[in-house]
N, C-alpha and C positions, 0 to 999 in steps of 0.2 A: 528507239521505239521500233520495235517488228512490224514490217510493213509486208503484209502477205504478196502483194503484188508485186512488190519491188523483189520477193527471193523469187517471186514466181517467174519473172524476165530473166533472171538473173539465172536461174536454172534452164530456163528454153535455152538462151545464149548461149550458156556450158554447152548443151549437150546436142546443139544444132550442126546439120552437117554444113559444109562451106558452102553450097547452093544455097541453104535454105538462110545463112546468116547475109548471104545479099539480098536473098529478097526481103530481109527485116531493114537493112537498110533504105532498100528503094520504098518499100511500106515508110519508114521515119522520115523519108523524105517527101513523100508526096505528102503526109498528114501534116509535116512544118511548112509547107507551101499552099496548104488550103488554109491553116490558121492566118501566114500572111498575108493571104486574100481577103481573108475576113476580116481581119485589120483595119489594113488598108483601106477598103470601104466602109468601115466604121469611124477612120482615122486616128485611129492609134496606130503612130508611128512607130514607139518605142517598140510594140509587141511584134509589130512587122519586122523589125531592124533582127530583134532576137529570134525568130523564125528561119529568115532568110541567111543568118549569120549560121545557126544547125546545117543548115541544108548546104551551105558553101564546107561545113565540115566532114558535113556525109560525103560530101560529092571527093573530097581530097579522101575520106578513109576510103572509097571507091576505085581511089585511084593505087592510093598503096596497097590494094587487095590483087592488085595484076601480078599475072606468073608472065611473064614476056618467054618463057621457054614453050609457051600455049600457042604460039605459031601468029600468023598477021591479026588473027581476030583482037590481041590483047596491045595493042597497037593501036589498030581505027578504037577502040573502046577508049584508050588514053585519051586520044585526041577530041572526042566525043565528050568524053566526061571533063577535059578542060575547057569544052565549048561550052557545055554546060556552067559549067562554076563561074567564066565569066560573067555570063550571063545573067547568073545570081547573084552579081558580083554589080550589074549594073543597075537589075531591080531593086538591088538595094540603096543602091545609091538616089537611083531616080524616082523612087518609090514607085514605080509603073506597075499598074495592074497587069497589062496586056502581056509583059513578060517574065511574069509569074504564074499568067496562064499558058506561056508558049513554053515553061518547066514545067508544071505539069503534064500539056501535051508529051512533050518528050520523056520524062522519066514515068509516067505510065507506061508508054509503048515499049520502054524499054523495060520495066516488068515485067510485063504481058511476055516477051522473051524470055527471060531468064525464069519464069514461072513452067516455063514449057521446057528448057534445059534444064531444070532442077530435077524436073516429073522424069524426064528421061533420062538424066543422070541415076537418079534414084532406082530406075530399074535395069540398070546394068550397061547401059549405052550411053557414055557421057560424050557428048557432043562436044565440039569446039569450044562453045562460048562457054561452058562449063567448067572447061580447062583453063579458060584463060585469069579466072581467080578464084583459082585453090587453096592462093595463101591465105584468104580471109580469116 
């Protein structure tokens, strides 16, 4: 069945530069961690499990998106995004709100960057962090 929305992603994806295919990640990952939340306080578990289980995948395709030739920035980023996935790793497990809200804390702020290296990447100055995943 033709699903206009589904070629519609499908075509952004194609044709998205590598700044801008992380910030669709960091974007599916904070929208699977607000659905978790809402879950969770709803208590549906299962919808939470499947939420938090995305967001443990974004956070590993986050990781395999590192250029390590992008200098120490792709480095602390590793280490950072394995903090993270643990993390998500334990909210899943414990079902805890409060560290599903300390994920989004951090993978907003970490947006909120890459939104501002993407902008300047795009105009000709790509910054560190920019560099550090090209391979996306």
């Amino acid at each position: 069945m033709f699903n206009p929305y589904e070629q519609y992603r499908t075509l952004a994806v194609a044709t998205a530069s590598p700044g801008r295919l992380i910030l669709m990640l960091y974007d599916a990952a904070l929208r699977n961690l607000r659905q978790a939340r809402e879950a969770l306080h709803a208590g549906h578990l299962q919808d939470a499990h499947r939420s938090l289980v995305r967001v443990q995948d974004i956070l590993t395709e986050l990781l395999s998106s590192l250029d390590f030739s992008a200098g120490e920035i792709a480095a602390t980023l590793q280490t950072t995004y394995l903090r993270l996935r643990r993390i998500a790793v334990d909210a899943d497990i414990r079902k805890d709100p409060a560290l599903v809200e300390e994920l989004i804390t951090y993978l907003s702020e970490l947006r909120d960057a890459w939104a501002q290296a993407a902008a300047a990447a795009e105009k000709g100055a790509q910054p560190e962090a920019a560099q550090a995943s090209t391979r996306a």
